[in-house]
C-alpha positions as a Markdown table, in Angstrom:
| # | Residue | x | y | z |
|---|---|---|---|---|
| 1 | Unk | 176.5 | 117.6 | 313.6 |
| 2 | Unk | 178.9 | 118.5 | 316.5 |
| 3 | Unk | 177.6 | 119.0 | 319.6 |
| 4 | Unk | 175.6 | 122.3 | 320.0 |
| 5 | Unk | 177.7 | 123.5 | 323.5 |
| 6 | Unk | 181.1 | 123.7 | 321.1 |
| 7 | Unk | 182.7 | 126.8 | 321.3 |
| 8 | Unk | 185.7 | 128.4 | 320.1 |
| 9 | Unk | 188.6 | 128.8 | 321.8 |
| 10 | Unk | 189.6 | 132.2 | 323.3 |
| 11 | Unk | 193.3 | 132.4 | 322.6 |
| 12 | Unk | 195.3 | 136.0 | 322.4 |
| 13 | Unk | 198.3 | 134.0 | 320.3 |
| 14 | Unk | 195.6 | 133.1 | 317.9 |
| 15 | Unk | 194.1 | 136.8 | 317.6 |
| 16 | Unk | 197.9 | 137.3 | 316.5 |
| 17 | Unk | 198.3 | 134.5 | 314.1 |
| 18 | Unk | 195.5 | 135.3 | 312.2 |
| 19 | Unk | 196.2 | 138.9 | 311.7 |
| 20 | Unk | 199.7 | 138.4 | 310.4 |
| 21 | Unk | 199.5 | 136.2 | 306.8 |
| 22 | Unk | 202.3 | 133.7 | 306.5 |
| 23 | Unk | 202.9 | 132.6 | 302.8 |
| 24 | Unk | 205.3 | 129.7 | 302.0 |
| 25 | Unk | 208.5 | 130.3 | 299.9 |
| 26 | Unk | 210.1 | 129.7 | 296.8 |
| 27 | Unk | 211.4 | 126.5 | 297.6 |
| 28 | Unk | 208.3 | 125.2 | 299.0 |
| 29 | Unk | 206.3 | 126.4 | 296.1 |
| 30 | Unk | 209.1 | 124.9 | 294.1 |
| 31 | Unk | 208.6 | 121.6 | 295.7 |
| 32 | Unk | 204.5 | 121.8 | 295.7 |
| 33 | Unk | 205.0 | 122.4 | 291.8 |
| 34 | Unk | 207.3 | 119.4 | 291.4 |
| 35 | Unk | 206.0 | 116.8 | 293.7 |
| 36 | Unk | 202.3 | 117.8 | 294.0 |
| 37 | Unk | 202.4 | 118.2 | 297.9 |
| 38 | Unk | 204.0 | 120.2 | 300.6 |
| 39 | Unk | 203.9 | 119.3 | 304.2 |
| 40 | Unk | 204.1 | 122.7 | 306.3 |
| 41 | Unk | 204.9 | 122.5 | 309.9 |
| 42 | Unk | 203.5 | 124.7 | 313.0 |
| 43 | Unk | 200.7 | 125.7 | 311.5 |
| 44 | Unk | 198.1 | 125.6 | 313.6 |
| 45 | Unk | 198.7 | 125.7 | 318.0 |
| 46 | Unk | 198.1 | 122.6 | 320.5 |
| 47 | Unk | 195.3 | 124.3 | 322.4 |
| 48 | Unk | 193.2 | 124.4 | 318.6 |
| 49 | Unk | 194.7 | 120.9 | 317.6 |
| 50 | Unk | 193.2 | 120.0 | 321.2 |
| 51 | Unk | 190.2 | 121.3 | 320.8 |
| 52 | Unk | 189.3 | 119.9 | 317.6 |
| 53 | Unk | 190.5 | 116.5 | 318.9 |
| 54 | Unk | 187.7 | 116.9 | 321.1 |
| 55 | Unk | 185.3 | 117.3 | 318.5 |
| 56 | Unk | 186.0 | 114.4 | 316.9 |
| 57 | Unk | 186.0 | 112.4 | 320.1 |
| 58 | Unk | 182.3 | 113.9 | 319.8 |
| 59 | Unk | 181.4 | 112.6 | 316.8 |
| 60 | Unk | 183.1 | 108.9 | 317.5 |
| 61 | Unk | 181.1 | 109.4 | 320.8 |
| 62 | Unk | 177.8 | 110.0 | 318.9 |
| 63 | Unk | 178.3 | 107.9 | 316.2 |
| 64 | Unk | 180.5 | 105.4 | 317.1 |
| 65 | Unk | 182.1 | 102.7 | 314.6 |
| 66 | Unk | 180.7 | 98.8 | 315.2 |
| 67 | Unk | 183.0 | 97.1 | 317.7 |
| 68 | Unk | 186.2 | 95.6 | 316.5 |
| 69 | Unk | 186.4 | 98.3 | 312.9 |
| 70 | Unk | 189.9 | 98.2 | 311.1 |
| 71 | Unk | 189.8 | 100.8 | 308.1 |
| 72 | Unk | 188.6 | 103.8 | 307.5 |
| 73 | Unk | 185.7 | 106.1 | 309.1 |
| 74 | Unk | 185.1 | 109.5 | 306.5 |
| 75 | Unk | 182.8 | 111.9 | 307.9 |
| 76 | Unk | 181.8 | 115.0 | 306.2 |
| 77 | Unk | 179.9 | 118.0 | 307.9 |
| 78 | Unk | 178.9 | 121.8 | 307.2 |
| 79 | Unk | 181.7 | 124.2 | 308.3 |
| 80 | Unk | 178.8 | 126.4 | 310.1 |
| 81 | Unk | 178.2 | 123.3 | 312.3 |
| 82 | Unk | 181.5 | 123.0 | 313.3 |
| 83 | Unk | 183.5 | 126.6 | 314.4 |
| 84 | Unk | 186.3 | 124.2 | 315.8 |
| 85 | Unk | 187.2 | 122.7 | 313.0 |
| 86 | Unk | 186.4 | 125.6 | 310.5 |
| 87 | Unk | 189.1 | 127.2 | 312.9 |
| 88 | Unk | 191.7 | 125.3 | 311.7 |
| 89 | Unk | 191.9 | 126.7 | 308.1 |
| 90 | Unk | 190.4 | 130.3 | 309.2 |
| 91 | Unk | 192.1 | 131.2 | 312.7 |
| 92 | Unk | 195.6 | 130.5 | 311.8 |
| 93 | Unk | 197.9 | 131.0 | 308.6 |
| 94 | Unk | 196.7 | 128.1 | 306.8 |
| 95 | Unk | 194.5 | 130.1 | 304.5 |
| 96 | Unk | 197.3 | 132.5 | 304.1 |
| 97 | Unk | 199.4 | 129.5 | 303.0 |
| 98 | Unk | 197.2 | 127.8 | 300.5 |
| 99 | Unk | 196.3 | 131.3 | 299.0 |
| 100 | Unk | 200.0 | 132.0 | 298.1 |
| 101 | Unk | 199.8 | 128.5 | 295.9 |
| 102 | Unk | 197.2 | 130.8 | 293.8 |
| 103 | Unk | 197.7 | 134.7 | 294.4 |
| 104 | Unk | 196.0 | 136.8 | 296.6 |
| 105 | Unk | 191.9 | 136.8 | 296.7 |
| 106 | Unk | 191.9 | 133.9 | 293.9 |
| 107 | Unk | 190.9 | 131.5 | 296.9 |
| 108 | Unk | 187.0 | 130.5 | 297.8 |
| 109 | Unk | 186.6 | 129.8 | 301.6 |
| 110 | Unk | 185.1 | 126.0 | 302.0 |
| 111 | Unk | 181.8 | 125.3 | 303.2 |
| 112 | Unk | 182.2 | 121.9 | 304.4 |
| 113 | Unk | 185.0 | 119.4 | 306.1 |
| 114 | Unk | 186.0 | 115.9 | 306.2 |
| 115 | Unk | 187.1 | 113.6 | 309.3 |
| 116 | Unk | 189.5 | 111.0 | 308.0 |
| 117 | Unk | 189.9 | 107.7 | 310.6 |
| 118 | Unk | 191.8 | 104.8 | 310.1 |
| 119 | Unk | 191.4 | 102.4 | 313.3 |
| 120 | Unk | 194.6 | 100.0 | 313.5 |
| 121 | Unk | 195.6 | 97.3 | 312.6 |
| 122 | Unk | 194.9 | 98.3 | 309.0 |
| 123 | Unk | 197.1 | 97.4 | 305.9 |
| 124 | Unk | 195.6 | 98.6 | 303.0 |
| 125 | Unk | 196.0 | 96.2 | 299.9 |
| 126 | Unk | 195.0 | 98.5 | 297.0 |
| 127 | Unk | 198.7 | 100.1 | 296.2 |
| 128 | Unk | 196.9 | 101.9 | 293.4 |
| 129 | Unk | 196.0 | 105.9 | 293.7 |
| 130 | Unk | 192.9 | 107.5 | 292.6 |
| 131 | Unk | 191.4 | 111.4 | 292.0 |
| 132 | Unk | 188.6 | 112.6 | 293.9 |
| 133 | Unk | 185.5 | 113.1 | 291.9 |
| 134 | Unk | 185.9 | 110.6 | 289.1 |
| 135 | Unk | 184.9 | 106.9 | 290.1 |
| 136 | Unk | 181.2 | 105.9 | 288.4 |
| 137 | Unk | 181.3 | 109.2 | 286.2 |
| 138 | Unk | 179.5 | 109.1 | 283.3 |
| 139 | Unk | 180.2 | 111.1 | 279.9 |
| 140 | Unk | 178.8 | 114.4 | 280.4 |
| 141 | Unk | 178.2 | 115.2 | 283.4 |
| 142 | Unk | 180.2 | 117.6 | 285.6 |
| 143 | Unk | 182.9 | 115.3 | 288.1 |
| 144 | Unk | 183.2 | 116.4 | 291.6 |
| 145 | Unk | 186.4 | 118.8 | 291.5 |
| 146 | Unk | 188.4 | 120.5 | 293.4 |
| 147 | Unk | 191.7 | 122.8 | 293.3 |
| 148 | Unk | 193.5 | 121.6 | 296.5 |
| 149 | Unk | 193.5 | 119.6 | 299.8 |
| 150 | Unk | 194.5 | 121.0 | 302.7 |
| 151 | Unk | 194.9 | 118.2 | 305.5 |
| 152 | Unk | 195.5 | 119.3 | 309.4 |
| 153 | Unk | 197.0 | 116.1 | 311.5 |
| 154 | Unk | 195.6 | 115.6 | 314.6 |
| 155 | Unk | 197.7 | 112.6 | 315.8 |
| 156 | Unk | 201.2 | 112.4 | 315.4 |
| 157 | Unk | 201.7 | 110.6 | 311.7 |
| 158 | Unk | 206.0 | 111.4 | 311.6 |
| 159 | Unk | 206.6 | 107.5 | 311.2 |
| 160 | Unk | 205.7 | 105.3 | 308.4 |
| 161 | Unk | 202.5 | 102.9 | 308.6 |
| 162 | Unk | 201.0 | 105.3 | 311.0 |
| 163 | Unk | 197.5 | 106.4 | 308.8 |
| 164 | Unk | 200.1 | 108.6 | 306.3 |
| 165 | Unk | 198.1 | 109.3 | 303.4 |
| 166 | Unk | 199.4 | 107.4 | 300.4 |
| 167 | Unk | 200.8 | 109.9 | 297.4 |
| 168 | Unk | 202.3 | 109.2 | 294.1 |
| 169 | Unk | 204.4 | 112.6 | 293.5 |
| 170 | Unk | 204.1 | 114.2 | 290.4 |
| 171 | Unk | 201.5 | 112.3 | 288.7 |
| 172 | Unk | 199.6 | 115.3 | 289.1 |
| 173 | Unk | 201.2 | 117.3 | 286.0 |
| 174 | Unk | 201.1 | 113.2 | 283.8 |
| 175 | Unk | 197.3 | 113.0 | 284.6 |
| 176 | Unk | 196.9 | 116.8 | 283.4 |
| 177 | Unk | 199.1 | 115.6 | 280.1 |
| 178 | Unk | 196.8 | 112.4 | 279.2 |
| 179 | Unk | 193.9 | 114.9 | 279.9 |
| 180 | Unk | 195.1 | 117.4 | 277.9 |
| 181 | Unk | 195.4 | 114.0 | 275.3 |
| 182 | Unk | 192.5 | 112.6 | 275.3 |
| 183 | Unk | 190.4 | 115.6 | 276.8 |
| 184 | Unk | 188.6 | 115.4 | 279.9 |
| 185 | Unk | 185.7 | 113.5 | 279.2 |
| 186 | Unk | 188.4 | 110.6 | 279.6 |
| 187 | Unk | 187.9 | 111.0 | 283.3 |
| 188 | Unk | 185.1 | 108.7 | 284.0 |
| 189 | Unk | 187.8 | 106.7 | 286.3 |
| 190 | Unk | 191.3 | 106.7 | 287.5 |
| 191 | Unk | 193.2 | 107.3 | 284.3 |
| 192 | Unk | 196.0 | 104.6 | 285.1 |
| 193 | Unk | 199.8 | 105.9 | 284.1 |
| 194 | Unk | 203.1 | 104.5 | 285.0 |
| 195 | Unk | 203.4 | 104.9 | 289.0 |
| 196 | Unk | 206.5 | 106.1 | 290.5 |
| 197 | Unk | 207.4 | 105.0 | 294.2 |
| 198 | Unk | 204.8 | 105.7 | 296.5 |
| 199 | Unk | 205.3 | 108.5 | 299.1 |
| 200 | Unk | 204.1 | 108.0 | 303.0 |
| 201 | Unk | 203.1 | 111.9 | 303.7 |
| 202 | Unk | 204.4 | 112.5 | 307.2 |
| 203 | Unk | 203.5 | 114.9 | 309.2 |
| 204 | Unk | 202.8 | 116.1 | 313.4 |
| 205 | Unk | 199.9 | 117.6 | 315.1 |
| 206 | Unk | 199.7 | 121.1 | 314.1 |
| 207 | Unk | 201.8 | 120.2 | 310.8 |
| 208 | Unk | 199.4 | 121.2 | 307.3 |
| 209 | Unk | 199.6 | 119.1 | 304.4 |
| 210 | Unk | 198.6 | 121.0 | 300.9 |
| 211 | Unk | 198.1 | 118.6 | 298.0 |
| 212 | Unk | 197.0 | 119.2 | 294.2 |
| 213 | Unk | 193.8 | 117.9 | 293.2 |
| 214 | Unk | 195.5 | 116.3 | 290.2 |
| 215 | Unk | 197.5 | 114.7 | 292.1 |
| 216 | Unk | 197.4 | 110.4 | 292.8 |
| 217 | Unk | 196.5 | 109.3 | 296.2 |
| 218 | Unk | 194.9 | 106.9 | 298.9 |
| 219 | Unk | 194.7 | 105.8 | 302.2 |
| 220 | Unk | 197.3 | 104.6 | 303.5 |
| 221 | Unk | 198.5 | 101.7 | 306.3 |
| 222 | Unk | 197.7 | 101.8 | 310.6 |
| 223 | Unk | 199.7 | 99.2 | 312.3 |
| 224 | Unk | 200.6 | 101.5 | 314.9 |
| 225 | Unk | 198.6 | 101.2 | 318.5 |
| 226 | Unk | 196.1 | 104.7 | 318.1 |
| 227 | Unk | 193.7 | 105.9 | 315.5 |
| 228 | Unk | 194.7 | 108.1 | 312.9 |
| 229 | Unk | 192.7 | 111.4 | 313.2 |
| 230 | Unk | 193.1 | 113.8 | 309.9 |
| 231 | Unk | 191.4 | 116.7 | 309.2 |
| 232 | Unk | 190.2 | 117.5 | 305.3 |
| 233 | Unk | 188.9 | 120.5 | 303.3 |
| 234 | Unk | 188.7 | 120.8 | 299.8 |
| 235 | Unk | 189.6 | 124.0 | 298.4 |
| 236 | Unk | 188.4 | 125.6 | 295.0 |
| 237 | Unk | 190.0 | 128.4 | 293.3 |
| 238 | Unk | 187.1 | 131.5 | 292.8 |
| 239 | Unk | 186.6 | 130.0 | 288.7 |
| 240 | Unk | 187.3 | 126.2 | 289.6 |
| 241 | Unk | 183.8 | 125.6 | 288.9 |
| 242 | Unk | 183.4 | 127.3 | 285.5 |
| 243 | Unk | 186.3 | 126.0 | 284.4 |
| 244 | Unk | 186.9 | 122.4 | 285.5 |
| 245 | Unk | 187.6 | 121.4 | 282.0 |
| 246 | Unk | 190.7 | 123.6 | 281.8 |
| 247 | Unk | 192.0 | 122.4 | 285.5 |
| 248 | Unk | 191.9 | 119.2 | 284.5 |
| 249 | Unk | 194.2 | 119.7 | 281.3 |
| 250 | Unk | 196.2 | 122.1 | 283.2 |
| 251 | Unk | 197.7 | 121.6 | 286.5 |
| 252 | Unk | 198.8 | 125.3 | 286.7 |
| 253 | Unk | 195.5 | 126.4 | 285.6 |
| 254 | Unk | 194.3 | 127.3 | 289.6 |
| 255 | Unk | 198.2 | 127.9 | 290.4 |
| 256 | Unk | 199.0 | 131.0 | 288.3 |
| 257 | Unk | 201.6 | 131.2 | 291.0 |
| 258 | Unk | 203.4 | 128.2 | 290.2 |
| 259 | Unk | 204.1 | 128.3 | 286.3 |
| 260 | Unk | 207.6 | 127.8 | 285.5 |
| 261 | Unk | 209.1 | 126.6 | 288.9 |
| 262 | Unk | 208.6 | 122.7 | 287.9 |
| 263 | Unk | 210.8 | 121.8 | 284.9 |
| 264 | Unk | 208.9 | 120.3 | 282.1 |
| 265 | Unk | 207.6 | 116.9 | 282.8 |
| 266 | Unk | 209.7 | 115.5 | 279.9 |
| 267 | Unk | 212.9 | 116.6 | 282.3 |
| 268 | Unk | 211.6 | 115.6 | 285.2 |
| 269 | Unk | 211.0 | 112.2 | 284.8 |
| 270 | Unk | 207.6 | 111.9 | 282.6 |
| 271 | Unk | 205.5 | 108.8 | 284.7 |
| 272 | Unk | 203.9 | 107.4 | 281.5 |
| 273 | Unk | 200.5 | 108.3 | 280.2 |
| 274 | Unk | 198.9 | 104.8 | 279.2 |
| 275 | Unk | 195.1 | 104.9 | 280.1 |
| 276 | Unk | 193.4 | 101.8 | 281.9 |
């Protein structure tokens, strides 16, 4: 839990942010439809991106990794525990932004957030992606999904190797296909297709990073000389939860906003859909 003497930030700029919606365009919904990820810049303001810095030097503070730790650190917490950080998706346009992926109102507000860490020098070795939610699944029961992740950088990640998240683009819409195949009870781990080259998401403090559920990922390399500090919430459209089954077979299922701006995946360069 974050320390109980956080606050939020008084800011009249944010006041005005908040109350004027910013949605992204065509051509960026175009390109979220396509690739299955859309880095958006100037989203939220230094003094915020400050500020939730500081929380997470909080929670390092607190909880601090054991001495010498290359990798990862994931830390998830309530929203309500955290105004700094819930600040980030609800005091700015960000909402605003991932909303006009879905249509207006067709967007649940989380309830809980992710701190993403990689300490340096880290090369990860796994060059394979994954999906949230289906690793140790077993037939029948519900997997852990979601509609979208919206990432907020707090360190500058504009240069390869750096803590970029790892992204395969468009095997969102062929893992939707070989679901659509073989149903969605073949998700009891990462449904293996033919990879395309791997994408380094890039991206500056302040810069928002929207990414389909569907679509392949991982952490990614640190040999830089600071510790990547990301900021992750999982966002579900209002009838995600009902209807998992359908998302999964679907990739425009939570997007009604989307359909018909990516060309059809056999035009676009299909990635395979041969199951592990």
């Amino acid at each position: 839990m974050a320390d109980s003497t956080e606050t939020m930030p008084n800011n009249a700029d944010r006041q005005a942010a908040s109350d004027t919606k910013r949605v992204l365009t065509r051509e960026q919904r175009k390109e979220f439809a396509e690739r299955g990820y859309i880095v958006v810049p100037d989203v939220v303001p230094p003094d915020l991106i400050a500020a939730a810095n500081a929380v997470v030097d909080e929670q390092i503070s607190a909880r601090p990794p054991v001495d010498g730790h290359v990798g990862v650190v994931y830390r998830f917490q309530e929203l309500e525990d955290s105004p700094v950080l819930a600040a980030l998706l609800r005091d700015t346009s960000a909402f605003s932004l991932a909303e006009s992926l879905m249509g207006e109102g067709e967007l649940d507000f989380p309830d809980t957030v992710q701190t993403a860490l990689t300490y340096p020098p880290f090369r990860d070795a796994r060059h394979k992606p994954h999906i949230d939610g289906g690793k140790g699944r077993k037939p029948g029961d519900p997997p852990w999904t979601f509609s979208m992740l919206a990432g907020f950088f707090l360190t500058d990640q504009s240069t390869d190797d750096t803590g970029n998240l790892f992204v395969w683009p468009g095997t969102h819409r062929a893992h939707a296909e070989l679901f659509r195949a073989r149903g969605p009870e073949a998700f009891t781990t990462y449904p293996t297709v033919d990879l395309p080259a791997v994408d380094m998401v890039r991206g500056r403090p302040g810069d928002m990073l929207l990414k389909h559920y569907l679509l392949g990922h991982n952490g990614g390399n640190n040999t830089g000389d600071s510790v990547r500090r990301t900021v992750y919430f999982r966002l579900r459209h209002r009838e995600h939860e009902a209807k998992w089954e359908q998302a999964l077979q679907d990739p425009w299922h939570d997007f009604a906003a989307l359909r018909g701006l990516a060309a059809p995946l056999g035009e676009s360069g299909r990635q395979g859909d041969s199951c592990a």
